[in-house]
N, C-alpha and C positions, 0 to 999 in steps of 0.2 A: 504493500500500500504506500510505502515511502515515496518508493519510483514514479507511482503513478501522482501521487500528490507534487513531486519536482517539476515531472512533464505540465501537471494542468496551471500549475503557480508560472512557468515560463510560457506556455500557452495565452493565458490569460495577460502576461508581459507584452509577448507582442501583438498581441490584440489591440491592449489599451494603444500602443504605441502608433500602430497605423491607422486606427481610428483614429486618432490626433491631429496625423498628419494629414487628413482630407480636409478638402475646403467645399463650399457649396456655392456650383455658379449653374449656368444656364442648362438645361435638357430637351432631351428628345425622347421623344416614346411613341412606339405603333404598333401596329397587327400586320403581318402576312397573311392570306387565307386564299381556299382554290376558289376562283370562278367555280359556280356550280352551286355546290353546297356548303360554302362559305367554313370547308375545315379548313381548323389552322396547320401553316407547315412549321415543324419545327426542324431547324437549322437550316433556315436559311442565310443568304450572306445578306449583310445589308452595307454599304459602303455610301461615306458621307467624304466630295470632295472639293477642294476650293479651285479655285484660280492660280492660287500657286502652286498647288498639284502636291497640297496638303492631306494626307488622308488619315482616315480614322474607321477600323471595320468591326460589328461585333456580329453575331450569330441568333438569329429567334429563339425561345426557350421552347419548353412540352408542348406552352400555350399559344405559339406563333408569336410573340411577345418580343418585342425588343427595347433597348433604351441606352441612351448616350449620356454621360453626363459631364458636367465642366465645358461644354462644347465652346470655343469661344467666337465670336460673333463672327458673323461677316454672309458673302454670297455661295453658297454650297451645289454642288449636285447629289440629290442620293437615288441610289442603284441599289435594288432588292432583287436576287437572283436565288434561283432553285433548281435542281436539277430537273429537268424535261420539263419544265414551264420557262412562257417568257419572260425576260428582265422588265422591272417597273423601272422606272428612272424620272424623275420630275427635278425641277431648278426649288431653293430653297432658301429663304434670305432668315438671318438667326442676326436676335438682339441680344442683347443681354438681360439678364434677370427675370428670360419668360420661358415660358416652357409650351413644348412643339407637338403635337397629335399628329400621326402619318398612318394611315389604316392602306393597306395595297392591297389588290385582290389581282392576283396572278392567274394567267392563261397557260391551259397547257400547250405544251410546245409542237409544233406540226412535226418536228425532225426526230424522226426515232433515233433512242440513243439506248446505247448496252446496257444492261440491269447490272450493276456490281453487287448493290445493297441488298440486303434480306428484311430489313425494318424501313416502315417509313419512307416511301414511294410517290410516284405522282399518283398513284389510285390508292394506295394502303397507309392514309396518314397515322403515325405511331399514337395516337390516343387512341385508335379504331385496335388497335394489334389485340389478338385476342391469346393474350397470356403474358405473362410476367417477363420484360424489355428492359432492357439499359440500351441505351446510346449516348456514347463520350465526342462531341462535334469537335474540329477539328481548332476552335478557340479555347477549348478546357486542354487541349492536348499540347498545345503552344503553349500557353502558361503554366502546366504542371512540366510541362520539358524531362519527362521520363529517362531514366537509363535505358528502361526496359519496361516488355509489355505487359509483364508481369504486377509494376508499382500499378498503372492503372487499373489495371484488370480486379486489383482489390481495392478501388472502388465502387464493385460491384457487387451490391446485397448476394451472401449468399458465394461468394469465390472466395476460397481460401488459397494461397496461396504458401509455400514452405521453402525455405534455402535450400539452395546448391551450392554447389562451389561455381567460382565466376563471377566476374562485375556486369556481363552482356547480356547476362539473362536465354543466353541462347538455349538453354535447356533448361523448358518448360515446365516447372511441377504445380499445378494450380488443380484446387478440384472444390465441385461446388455439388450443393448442396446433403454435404454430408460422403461423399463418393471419396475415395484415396485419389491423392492429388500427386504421386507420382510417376512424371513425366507425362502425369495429362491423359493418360490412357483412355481415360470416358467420355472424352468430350471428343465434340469435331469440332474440326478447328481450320477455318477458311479463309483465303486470301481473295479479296472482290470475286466471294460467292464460288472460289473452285477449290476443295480439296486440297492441303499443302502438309498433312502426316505424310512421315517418308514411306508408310502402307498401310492405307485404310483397313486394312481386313487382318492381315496378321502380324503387322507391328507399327499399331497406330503412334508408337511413344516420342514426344516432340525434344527431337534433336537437334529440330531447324526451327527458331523463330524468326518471322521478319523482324528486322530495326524499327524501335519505333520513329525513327529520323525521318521515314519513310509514308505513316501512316496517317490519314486527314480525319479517320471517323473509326469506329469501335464499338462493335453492334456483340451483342448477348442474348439470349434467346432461352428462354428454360422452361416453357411450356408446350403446350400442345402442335405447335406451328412447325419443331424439331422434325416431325415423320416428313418434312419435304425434303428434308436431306441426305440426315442416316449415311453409312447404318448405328452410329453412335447415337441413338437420338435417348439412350437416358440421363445420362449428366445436363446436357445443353450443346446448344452450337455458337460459339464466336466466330464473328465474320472481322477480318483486318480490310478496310476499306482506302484501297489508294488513290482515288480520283480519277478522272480522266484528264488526257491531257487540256490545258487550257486553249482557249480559241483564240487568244491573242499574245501577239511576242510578249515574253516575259521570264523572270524566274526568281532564283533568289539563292546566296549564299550563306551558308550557318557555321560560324566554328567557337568551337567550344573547348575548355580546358580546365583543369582545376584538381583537388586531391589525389594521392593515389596515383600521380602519374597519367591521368586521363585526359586524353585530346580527342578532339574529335572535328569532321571538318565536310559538309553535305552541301551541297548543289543539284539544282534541276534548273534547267531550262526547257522552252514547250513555248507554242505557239506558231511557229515556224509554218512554210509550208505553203501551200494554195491553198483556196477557198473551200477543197474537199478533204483535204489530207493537214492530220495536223498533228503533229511527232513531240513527244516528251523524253527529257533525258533524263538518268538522276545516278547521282554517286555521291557513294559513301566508303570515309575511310575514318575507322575505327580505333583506340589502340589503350591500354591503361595496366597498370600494375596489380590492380586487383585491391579483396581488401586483405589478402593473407600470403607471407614469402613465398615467393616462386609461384606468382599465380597470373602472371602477365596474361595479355593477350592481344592479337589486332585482328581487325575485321577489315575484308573489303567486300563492297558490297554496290552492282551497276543494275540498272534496268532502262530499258527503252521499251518507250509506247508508243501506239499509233491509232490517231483513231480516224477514219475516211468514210465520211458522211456519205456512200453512194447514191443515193437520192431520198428523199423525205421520205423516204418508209423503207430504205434501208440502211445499218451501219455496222463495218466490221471495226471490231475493234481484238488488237493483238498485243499482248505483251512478252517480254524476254525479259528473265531474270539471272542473273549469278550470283553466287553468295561465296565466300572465301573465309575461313578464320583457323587460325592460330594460336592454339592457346597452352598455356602449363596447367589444365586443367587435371584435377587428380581424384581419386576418391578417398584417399588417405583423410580420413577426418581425426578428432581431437579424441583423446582419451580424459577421465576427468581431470587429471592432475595439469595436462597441457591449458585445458580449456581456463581454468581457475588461474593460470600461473600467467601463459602466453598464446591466446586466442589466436594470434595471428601466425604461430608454429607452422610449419608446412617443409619439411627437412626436402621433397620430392623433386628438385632441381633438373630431372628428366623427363617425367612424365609430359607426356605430350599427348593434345589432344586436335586432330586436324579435319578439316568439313569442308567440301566442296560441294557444292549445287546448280545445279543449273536446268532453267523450268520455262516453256513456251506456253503460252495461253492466245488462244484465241475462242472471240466469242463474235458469233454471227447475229443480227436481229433485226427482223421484219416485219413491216404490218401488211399482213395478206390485206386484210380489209378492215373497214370501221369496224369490227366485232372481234377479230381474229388476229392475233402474232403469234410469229413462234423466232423462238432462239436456240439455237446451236453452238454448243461450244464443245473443243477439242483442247485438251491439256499431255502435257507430256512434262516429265519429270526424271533428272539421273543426280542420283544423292549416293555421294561415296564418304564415310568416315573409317578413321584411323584413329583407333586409342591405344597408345600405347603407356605399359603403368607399368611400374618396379615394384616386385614382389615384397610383399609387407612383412615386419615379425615386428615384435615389441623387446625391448631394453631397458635397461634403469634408465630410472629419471635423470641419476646423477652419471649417467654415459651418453648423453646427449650430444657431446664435445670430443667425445673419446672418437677417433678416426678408427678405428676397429673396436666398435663394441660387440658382446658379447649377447648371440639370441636368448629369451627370457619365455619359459613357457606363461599361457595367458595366467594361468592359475599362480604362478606365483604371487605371494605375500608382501612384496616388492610394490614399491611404486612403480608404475610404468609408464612408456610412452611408445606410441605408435609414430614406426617411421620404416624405410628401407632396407632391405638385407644389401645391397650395397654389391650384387655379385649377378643378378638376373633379373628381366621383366617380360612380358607377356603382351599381345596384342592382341584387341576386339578387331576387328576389322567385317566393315557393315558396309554392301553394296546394295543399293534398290534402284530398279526399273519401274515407272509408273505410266501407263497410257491409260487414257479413257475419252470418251465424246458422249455427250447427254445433249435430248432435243426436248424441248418445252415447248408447250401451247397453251396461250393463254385468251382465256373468251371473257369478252366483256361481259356479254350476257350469254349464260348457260343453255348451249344447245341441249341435254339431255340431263339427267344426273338427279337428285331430290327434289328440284326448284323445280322441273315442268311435271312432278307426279304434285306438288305442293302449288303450283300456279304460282309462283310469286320472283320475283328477279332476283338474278344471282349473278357472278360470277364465278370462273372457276383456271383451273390451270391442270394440264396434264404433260408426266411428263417420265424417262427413261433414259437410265443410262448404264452404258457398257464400259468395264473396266477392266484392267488388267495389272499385275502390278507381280515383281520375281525379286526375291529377297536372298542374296548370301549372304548369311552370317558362317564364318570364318574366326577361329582363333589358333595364333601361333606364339610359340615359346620361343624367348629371346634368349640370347646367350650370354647378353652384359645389360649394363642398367639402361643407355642408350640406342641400343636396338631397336631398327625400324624394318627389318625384316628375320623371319622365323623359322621353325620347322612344327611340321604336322606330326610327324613321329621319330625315333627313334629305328633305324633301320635294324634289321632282327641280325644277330649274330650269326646265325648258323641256319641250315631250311627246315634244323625243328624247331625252332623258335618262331615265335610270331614277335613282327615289330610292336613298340612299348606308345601308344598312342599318350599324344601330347598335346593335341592341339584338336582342332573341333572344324568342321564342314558341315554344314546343312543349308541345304537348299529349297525357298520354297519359291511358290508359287501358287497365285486365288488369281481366279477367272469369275465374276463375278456380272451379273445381271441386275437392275434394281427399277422400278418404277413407283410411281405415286399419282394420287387424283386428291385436288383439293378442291374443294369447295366453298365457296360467301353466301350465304342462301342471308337475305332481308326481312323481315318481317315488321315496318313500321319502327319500332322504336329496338327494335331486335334482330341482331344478328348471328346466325349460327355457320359453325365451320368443322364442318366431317370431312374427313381426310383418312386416305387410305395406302401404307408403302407398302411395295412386297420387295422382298430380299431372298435372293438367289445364289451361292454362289460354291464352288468348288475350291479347297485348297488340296495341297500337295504337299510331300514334305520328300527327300532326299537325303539319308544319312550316308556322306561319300567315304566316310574311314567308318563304315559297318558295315561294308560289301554295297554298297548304294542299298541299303534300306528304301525301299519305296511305300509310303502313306496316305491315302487319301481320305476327304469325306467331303459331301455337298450337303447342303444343308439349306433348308425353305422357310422362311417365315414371313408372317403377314401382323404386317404393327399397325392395328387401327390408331385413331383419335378423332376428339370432337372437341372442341371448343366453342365458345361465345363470349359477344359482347352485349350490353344494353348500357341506354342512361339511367340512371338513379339519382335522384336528387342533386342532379348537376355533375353525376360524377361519373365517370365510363366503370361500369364494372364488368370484370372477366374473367373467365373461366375455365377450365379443361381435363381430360382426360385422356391419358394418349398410352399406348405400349412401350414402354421402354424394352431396350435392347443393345448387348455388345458380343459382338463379334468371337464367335471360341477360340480364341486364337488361341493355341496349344502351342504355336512357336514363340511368340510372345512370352507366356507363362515360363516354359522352359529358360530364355534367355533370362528371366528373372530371377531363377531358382528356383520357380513353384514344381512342386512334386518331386524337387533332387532325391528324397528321401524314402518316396513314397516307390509305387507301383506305375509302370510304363505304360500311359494310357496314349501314346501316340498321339491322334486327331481325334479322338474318340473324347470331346468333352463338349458337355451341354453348352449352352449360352445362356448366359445372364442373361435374366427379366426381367422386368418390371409396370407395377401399374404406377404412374405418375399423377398425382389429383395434386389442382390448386383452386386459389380463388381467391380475389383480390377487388380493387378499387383504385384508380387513379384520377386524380384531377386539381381543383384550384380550390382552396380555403381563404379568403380574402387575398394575404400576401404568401401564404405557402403551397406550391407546389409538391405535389406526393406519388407516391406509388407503395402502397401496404399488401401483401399479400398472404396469404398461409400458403403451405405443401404439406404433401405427402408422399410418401414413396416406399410403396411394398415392394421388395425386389428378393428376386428366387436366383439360385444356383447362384451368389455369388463368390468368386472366388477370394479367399483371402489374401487379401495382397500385404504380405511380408517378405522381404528379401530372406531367400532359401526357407519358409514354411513351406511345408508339406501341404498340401493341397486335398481338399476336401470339399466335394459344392455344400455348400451353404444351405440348409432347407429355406428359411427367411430372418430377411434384415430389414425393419424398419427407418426411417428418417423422418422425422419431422419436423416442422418447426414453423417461422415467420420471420418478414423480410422489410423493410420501412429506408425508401428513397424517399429524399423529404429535403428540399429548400425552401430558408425563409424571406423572401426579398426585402429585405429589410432597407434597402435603396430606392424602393418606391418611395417609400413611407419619407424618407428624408436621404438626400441623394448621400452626404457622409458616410451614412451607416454601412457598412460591408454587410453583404447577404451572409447566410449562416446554412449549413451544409451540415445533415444527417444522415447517416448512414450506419443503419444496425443491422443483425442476425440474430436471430435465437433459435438455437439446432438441436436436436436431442435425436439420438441414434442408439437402437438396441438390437441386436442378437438376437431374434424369436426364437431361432431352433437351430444349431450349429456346432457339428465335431473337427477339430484338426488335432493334428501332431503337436502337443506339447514343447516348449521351448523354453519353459522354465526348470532350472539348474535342479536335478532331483528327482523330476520327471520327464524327462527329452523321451521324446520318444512315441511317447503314448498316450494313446487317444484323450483328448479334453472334452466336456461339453464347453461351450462359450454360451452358453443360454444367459441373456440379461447382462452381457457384456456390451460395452460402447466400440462403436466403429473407431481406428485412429486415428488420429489426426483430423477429428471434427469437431471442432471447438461451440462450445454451447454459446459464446458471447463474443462477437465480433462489432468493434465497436471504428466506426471514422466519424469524425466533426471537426469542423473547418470552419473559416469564415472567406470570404474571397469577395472582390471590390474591383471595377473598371473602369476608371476614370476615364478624363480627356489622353495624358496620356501615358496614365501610370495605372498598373496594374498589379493584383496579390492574391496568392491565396493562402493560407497557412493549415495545415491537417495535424493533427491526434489520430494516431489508428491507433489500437488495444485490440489483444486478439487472449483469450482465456487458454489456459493449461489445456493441453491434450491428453492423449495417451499415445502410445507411438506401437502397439501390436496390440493384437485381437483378446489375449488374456489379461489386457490392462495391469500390467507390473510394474509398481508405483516407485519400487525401489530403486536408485541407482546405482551402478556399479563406477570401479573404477578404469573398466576400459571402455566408458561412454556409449556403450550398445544399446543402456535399456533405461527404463524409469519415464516416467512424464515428462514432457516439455512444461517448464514455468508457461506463466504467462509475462507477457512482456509486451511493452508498451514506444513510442519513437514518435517524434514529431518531424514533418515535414514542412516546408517551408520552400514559395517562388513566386518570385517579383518580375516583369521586366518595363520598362520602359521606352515610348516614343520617342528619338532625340530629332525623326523630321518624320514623312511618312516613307522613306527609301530605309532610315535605319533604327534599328531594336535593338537595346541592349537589355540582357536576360539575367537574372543570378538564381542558381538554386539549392538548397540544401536537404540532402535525404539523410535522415538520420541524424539531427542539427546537434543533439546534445553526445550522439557515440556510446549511445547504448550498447552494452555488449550482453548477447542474450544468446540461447542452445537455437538454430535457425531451424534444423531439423536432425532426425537420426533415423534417412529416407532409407541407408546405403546398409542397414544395421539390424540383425536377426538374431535375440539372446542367445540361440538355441546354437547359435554357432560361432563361435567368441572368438576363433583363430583371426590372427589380425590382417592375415590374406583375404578374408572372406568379408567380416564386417568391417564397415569402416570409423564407425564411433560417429562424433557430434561435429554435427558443420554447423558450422556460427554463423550466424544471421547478418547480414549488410552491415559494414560502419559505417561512421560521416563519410560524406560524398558531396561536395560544393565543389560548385561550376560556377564561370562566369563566361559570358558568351555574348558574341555582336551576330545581327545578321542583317542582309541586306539585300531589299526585293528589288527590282526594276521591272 
């Protein structure tokens, strides 16, 4: 409680402090909303400019809502733009000490353009969305100026996110509502709406994030609306939103630098081109020393876009991506005497971890006619990793220094520390193949489907896609600590000998089929949405050092849902029920360690279930904007996900809980005041009926129930509150995130030990803090602080299985992010 009372006493510090520093001068405020039926669009751009080619841009809220404040006088132009509807634009003369009403009712736009988005559309404005939404616009993402996509991603009710090792956030472990949030496994997770896991179906685990340097918008999705994508659709779907290229020359430079050794330095240009054709460039280069020794890394990271209007009712639109990084990433985590002594320990001065990507997208879209589009898109994908790690043992604490220390079994009585045997390392080496093309049609109004047995209008969308994707996982044994190539075995001595396997080949490969029908059926003040996926697909598995072992299984399911919307006393309520589902991935599990222990179930393993129910309300309370919902979530045959437990499906696990997005505009009321930002969870997960393997010291081995035990790493109290404030041409936001003790396995073992494998995670608390500033309208300067006060706190113990203590296997406690302050210029033209 100490912690959390230093955090809120400094919180409340800089609160007073930049509420101080506002002043109260002239404003502007208005409405966006569509021609038609007068919904509002939220994030639109709204852009106010002078004669001197002074500008100043903010974004519509949930409620199409915008507003300027400090503006200082003179003759303006302002330009309200939205995607697939026309720009408003009118002349504007501002005095001083009055305040300006601007209402724009936008047309939609004759020139078809690519769908990137999943939320919130020229037809599906996000207060209509029938189920529990976040959207982060591309103004909150510039002012919070992220490391990684991870810091935002927990500002969303309901996402947990937990350390890794890394400052780039490239490997993803977030998991929402209640699910294990390692490496992401449950969720689909998409770049402008195409698939970007290196294998959807048997190894969804995210090892490539895009930068967030890159991203304009940041969509979340956790109810019923999921079955249009799949086949992950029990956690939720995040969509990474890059924009399209701009229509007129432009761009803008970012460089950034600050703790830690981190620089960083991003450009796009776009606009280019003829009247049809209009091309985006963008790069990024990456680089910082981490927050722990030997933990460097750099990133490069290029994409080019194109987008060519072929005529008013056609546009292709293609993107090309690479991705490149560099890192001393390790899995050597902390043991406790390390962790309490020196957090930032990391002896692994070889370990390397290396990512290459590179990814084609294209998307086709046309309006057949006034009732009818369809889109087409083709994606292709080659993702090759290299990890190489130096084989682990433990030593005295007090041989840390000693250049040949002496190996310490775990059990010893001894202090210990986890670090290098200093003589051999090992290599993961992970290659994936990814093709697919999916075709959608979308009808304004429902040729067939519930709406013409029901008489009443609807829209609807139908749609399939074909995939393919070949996965080798490879591991080889090294001969020294820096070793980047290996061997598979040990060739046999003589021909009665069989060679001494060493190293690991398996090869798979899912052939996979998927479609879906959704439906918007009307009813007056009521809207309902039944939707149907079906999932098809075959995997294969190849064990090439067991004589080519060959595996297979196909596997059918059909994931209804239904949803709805209506109004209620002003307020959109919404609802749903949808099948949850994840993919059996047996190759997956394996690479994880699940079942190392157990019996060889090859491909032969169920798929997780579940029935997802929620129900909610969002809308306007004088000056607060909301979104409250509840969940639930029965789900079957889940697997326990602990690094190396034995594996057992799960009869059922419960989640439940409730969710509260909530801003207070407190700059209505008086333009000084900074709005105020809430964001809570409250989760509760249990074990209905559940056996595994044992991995508490005493009983390893043998079968447990878990009956009435808590999922890991799903925290009952997830807590953000902020204030944030946009002046003429200063801006801030400050965050408190609080995240409650966990459990870190399925037996919930409170105790900790001293080589950091096991016990609860504290809870632990950090403030965040970003400013940046106007100095004209071509430049911005930024500062931001993650982690202001260097909290040092257990980040997680992802990597870490009690039941197996050797220090080659677990890796102990990886410490959560330190201070991180940046300071940064950029500059658009």
């Amino acid at each position: 409680m100490g912690k959390i009372a230093k955090h809120l006493l400094a919180f409340v510090s800089l609160s007073i402090a930049l509420i101080s520093a506002s002043e109260i001068e002239t404003s502007i405020k208005g409405s966006v909303v569509r021609q038609g039926n007068n919904a509002p669009l939220s994030g639109a751009n709204v852009i106010l400019t002078n004669k001197d080619d002074f500008e100043i841009g903010t974004a519509t809220d949930e409620s199409g809502m915008f507003y300027f404040e400090n503006t200082p006088a003179g003759k303006y132009t302002i330009t309200i733009s939205f995607i697939g509807f026309q720009n408003y634009e009118s002349d504007l003369t501002i005095e001083e000490n009055r305040s300006y009403t601007i209402n724009a009712v936008l047309e939609i736009q004759a020139i078809v353009m690519a769908k990137l988005e999943i939320i919130s559309d020229a037809n599906a404005p996000y207060q209509s969305f029938p189920g529990a939404a976040t959207v982060l616009d591309v103004k909150s993402l510039n002012l919070i100026d992220p490391i990684g996509t991870q810091e935002v991603l927990e500002l969303v009710p309901g996402v947990n996110g937990y350390a890794d090792d890394g400052i780039g956030n490239s490997r993803l472990s977030i998991g929402i509502r209640g699910l294990n949030p390692r490496r992401s496994s449950r969720i689909l997770i998409l770049e402008d709406g195409i698939p970007i896991q290196p294998a959807l179906y048997v190894y969804p685990n995210m090892y490539y994030n895009p930068p967030s340097d890159r991203i304009d918008r940041l969509e979340v999705i956790k109810g019923s609306a999921a079955i249009k994508y799949g086949p992950q659709t029990m956690g939720g779907v995040i969509n990474y939103f890059t924009k399209r290229p701009r229509n007129d020359f432009g761009g803008r430079f970012k460089v950034k630098a600050g703790e830690n050794g981190f620089a960083s330095f991003f450009s796009e240009v776009g606009g280019f081109g003829n009247g049809k054709v209009k091309p985006e460039v963008q790069f990024l280069l990456k680089k910082g020393d981490g927050f722990r020794e030997n933990n460097s890394f750099e990133q490069m990271n290029g994409t080019v876009k194109l987008n060519y209007n072929k005529s008013a009712d056609e546009n292709i639109y293609l993107k090309a991506n690479l991705n490149y990084e560099n890192s001393n990433a390790t899995y050597t985590g902390l043991t406790q005497y390390s962790f309490e002594n020196n957090p930032k320990f990391n002896p692994k001065k070889d370990d390397n971890f290396k990512v290459f990507r590179t990814a084609i997208d294209l998307i086709s879209t046309k309006r057949i006619n006034a009732n009818l589009s369809k889109s087409t898109t083709a994606f292709i994908s080659f993702f090759d990793r290299r990890w190489w790690r130096e084989n682990d043992i433990f030593i005295l604490a007090s041989d840390v220094d000693n250049p040949s220390p002496v190996a310490q079994p775990y059990y010893s009585i001894n202090t210990l520390v986890r670090t290098g045997n200093g003589k051999d390392n090992f290599g993961i080496l992970r290659t994936f193949y990814v093709l697919g093309a999916e075709q959608t049609y979308s009808f304004n109004r429902t040729p067939f489907g519930l709406s013409s047995l029901l008489n009443t209008s609807s829209s609807m969308e139908v749609g399939a896609r074909i995939y393919f994707e070949r996965f080798i996982d490879d591991k080889q044994t090294g001969s020294s600590v820096d070793s980047r190539d290996g061997i598979y075995f040990i060739p046999a001595e003589s021909e009665d000998d069989d060679p001494v396997i060493v190293g690991q080949s398996h090869h798979y490969e899912t052939t996979a089929f998927s479609g879906f029908i959704s439906e918007s059926i009307e009813f007056n003040n009521l809207t309902i949405n039944p939707g149907l996926r079906l999932e098809v697909f075959e995997q294969e598995r190849i064990d090439r050092l067991a004589g080519s072992i060959y595996q297979d299984k196909t596997l059918v399911a059909l994931l209804p849902g239904i949803g709805f919307t209506t109004n209620l006393f002003g307020f959109n309520m919404f609802g749903g029920i949808h099948r949850g589902f994840t993919p059996p991935s047996s190759g997956a599990l394996k690479i994880l360690n699940f079942g190392a222990a157990g019996e060889s179930s090859g491909l032969d393993l169920k798929a997780e279930e579940s029935w997802n129910k929620e129900i909610g309300i969002r809308g306007k309370i004088s000056l607060v904007d909301l979104e409250l919902s509840g969940f639930h979530l029965g789900i079957e045959n889940l697997v326990a996900a602990g690094r190396g437990t034995a594996f057992k499906n799960l009869g059922k696990v419960n989640t439940m809980g409730v969710e509260l997005n909530s801003k207070i505009n407190s700059s209505q009321l008086m333009k000084f005041l900074p709005d105020v930002h809430l964001i809570y969870s409250f989760l509760q997960s249990e074990v209905v009926d559940g056996v595994i393997k044992s991995n508490v010291r005493g009983s390893i081995g043998s079968d447990v129930s878990i009956k009435g035990k808590e999922l890991p790493y799903a925290p009952m109290h997830t807590l953000t509150t902020g204030l944030s404030s946009s002046l003429d041409k200063f801006s801030y936001r400050l965050d408190l995130r609080y995240v409650s003790e966990v459990y870190t396995d399925f037996e919930n073992i409170k105790e900790t030990d001293k080589l950091g494998i096991q016990g609860k995670i504290p809870s632990y608390s950090f403030i965040n803090f970003s400013a940046d500033y106007n100095l004209s309208s071509n430049y911005r300067i930024f500062l931001t602080g993650k982690n202001v006060t260097d909290e040092i706190y257990i980040g997680s113990r992802l990597h870490s299985n009690p039941g197996q203590p050797q220090a080659n296997i677990s890796s102990g406690i990886l410490p959560g992010p330190r201070r991180q302050i940046n300071l940064g210029v950029e500059y658009k033209f």
